[in-house]
C-alpha positions as CSV (number, residue, x, y, z in Angstrom):
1,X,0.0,0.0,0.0
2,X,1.5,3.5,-1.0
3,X,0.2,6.3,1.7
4,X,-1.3,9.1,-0.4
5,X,-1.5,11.1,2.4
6,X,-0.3,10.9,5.8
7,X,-2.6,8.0,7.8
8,X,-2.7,6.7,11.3
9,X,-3.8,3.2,12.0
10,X,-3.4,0.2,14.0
11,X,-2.9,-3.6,12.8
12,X,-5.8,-6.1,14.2
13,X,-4.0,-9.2,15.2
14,X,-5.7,-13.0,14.6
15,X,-6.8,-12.6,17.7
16,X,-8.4,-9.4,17.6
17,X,-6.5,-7.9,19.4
18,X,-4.6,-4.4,18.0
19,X,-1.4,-2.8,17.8
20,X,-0.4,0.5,18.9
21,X,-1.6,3.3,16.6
22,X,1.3,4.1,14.4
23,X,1.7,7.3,12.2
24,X,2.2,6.7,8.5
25,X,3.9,9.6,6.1
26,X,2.7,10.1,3.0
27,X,4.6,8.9,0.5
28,X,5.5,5.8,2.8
29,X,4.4,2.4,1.9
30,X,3.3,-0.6,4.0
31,X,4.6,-4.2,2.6
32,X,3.0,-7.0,3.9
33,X,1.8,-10.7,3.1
34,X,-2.1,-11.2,2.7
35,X,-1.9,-15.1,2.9
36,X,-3.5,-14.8,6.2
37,X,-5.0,-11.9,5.7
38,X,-4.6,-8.0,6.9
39,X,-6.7,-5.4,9.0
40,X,-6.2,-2.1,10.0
41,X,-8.4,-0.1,12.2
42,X,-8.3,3.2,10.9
43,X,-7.8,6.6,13.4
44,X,-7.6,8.8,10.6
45,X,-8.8,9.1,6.8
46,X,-7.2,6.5,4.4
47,X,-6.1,7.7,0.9
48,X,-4.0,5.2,-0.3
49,X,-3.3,3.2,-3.8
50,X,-3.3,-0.5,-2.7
51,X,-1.2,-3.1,-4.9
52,X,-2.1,-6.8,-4.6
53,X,0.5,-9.1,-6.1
54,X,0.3,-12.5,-6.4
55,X,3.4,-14.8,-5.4
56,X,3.3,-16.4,-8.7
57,X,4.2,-13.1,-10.3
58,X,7.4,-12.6,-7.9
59,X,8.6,-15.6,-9.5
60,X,7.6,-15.0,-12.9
61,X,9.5,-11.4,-12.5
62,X,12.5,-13.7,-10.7
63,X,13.2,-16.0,-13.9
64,X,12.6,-12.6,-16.0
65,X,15.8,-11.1,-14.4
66,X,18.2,-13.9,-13.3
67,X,20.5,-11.0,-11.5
68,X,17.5,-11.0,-8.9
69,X,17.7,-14.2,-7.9
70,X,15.3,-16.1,-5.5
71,X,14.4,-13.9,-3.0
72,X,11.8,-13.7,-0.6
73,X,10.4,-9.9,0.6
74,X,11.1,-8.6,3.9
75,X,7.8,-6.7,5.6
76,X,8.0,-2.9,5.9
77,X,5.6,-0.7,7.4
78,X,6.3,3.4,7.4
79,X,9.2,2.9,4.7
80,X,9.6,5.9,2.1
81,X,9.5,4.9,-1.7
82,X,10.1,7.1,-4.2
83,X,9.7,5.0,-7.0
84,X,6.4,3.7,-5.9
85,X,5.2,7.5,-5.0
86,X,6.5,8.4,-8.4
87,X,4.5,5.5,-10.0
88,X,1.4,6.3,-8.1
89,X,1.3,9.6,-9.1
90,X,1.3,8.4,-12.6
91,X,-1.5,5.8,-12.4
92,X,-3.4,8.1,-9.8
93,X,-3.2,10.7,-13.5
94,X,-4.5,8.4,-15.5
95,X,-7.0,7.1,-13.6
96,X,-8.5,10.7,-13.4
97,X,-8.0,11.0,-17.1
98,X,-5.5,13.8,-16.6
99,X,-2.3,11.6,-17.8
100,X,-1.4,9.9,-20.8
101,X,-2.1,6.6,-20.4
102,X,0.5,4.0,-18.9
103,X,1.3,0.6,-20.1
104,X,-0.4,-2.5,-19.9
105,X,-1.3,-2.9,-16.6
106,X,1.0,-6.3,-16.3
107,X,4.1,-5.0,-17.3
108,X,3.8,-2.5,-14.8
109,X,2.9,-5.3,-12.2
110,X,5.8,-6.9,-13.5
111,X,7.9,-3.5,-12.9
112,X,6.6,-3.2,-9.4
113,X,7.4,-6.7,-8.4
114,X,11.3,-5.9,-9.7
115,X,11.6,-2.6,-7.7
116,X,10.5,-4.9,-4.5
117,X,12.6,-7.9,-5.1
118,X,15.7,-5.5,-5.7
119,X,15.1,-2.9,-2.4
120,X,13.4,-4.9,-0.1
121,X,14.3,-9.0,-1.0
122,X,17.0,-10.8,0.1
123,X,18.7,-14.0,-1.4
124,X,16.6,-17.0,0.1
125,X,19.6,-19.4,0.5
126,X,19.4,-22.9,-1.1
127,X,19.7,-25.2,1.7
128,X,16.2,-22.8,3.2
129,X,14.0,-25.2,0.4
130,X,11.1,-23.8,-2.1
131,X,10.1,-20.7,0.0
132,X,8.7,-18.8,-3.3
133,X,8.5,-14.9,-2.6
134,X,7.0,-15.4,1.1
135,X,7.4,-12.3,3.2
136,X,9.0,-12.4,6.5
137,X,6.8,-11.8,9.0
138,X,7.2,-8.3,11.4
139,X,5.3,-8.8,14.2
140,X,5.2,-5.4,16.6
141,X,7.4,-6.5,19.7
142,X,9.4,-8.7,17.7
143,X,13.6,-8.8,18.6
144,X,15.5,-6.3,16.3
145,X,17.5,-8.1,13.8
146,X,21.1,-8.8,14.4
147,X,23.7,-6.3,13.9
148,X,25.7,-9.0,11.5
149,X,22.2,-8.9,9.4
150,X,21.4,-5.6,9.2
151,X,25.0,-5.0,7.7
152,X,24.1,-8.0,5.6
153,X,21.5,-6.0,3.8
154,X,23.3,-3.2,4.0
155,X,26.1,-4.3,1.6
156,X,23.4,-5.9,-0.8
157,X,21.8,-2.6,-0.7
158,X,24.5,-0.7,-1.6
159,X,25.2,-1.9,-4.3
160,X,22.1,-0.6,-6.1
161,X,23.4,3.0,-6.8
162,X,19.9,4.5,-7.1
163,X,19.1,4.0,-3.5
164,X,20.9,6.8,-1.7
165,X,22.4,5.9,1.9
166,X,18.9,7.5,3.8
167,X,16.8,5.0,1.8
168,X,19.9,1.6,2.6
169,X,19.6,2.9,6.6
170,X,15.9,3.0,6.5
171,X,15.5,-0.6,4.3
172,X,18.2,-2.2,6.9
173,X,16.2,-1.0,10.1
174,X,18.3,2.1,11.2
175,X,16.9,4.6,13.1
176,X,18.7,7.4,11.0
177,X,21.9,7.7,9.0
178,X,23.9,8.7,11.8
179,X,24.0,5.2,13.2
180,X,23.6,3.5,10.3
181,X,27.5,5.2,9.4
182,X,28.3,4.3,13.4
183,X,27.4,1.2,13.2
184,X,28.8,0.3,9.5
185,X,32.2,1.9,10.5
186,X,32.2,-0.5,13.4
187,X,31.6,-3.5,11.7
188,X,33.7,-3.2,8.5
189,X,35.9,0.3,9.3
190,X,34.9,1.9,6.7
191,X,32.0,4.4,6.1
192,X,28.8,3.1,3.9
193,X,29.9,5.5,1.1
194,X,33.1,4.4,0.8
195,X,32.0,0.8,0.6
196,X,30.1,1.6,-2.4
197,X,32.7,3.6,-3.9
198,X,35.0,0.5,-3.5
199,X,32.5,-1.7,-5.2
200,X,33.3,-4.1,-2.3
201,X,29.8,-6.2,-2.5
């Protein structure tokens, strides 16, 4: 879901329970699996563009670009995307008959599903068996991921030159840049920027 203007909801658990109320920017986007199902209990107006993507076409968009490799998509909630702001824009013309009109409607599905795979997959490892584009769950509560995996990412991540060091921090589950840096330095002694300068992937 791409936030067309700033939102505030919580997530109903299975158990009906909810989460805290969390504040969503616009221009953020919330990337979750529907397999067993989503709901939101709204505390402000929604205006949003929802995308539902099947599994089938991660795959399909996989073997399309054999770079990607198998992947699987990590959840974000709250994470800025210009691309997919960029792209709703676009659709959100067209669909008010303002804009030229866009492609096909699958090939941009199929472009969608690339942009995820490449910022927010990461390589689902042989020995793991068929997982086919699942997303990792985040539950609210859940441990932080390790420092070892957030740099993990972070490498991957760098390598992709359109995504500037704000958007790599962010994706890898850093508070801000500053400690993204701080932490990177610490781990491989050198700063995010010069690891991408290197090409040291």
């Amino acid at each position: 879901m791409l936030y067309l203007e700033d939102a505030e909801h919580a997530d109903i658990r299975a158990d009906g329970s909810c989460t805290k109320v969390r504040h969503f920017a616009r221009g953020t986007i919330c990337l979750v699996d529907l397999a067993d199902g989503a709901a939101i209990r709204l505390n402000s107006r929604l205006r949003s563009l929802a995308f539902v993507l099947p599994k089938a076409l991660f795959s399909e968009t996989a073997e399309l670009s054999p770079e990607i490799g198998r992947r699987r998509l990590i959840c974000r909630r709250g994470e800025p995307d210009s691309v997919l702001r960029n792209l709703g824009t676009a659709l959100l013309a067209f669909f008010a008959g303002t804009g030229t009109a866009p492609a096909p409607l699958r090939p941009v599905a199929v472009a969608i599903c690339a942009h995820l795979l490449h910022r927010y997959g990461e390589p689902i490892e042989e020995s793991v068996g068929k997982v086919q584009g699942a997303l990792m769950r985040e539950e609210p509560g859940t441990t932080p991921l390790p420092i070892a995996t957030q740099i993990g990412r972070a490498k991957s991540h760098l390598a992709i030159h359109a995504l500037s060091l704000e958007d790599v921090a962010h994706a890898c589950g850093f508070d801000d840049l500053g400690h993204f840096e701080r932490v990177f330095v610490g781990e491989t002694g050198v700063t995010p920027s010069v690891w991408r300068r290197r090409g040291l992937h």
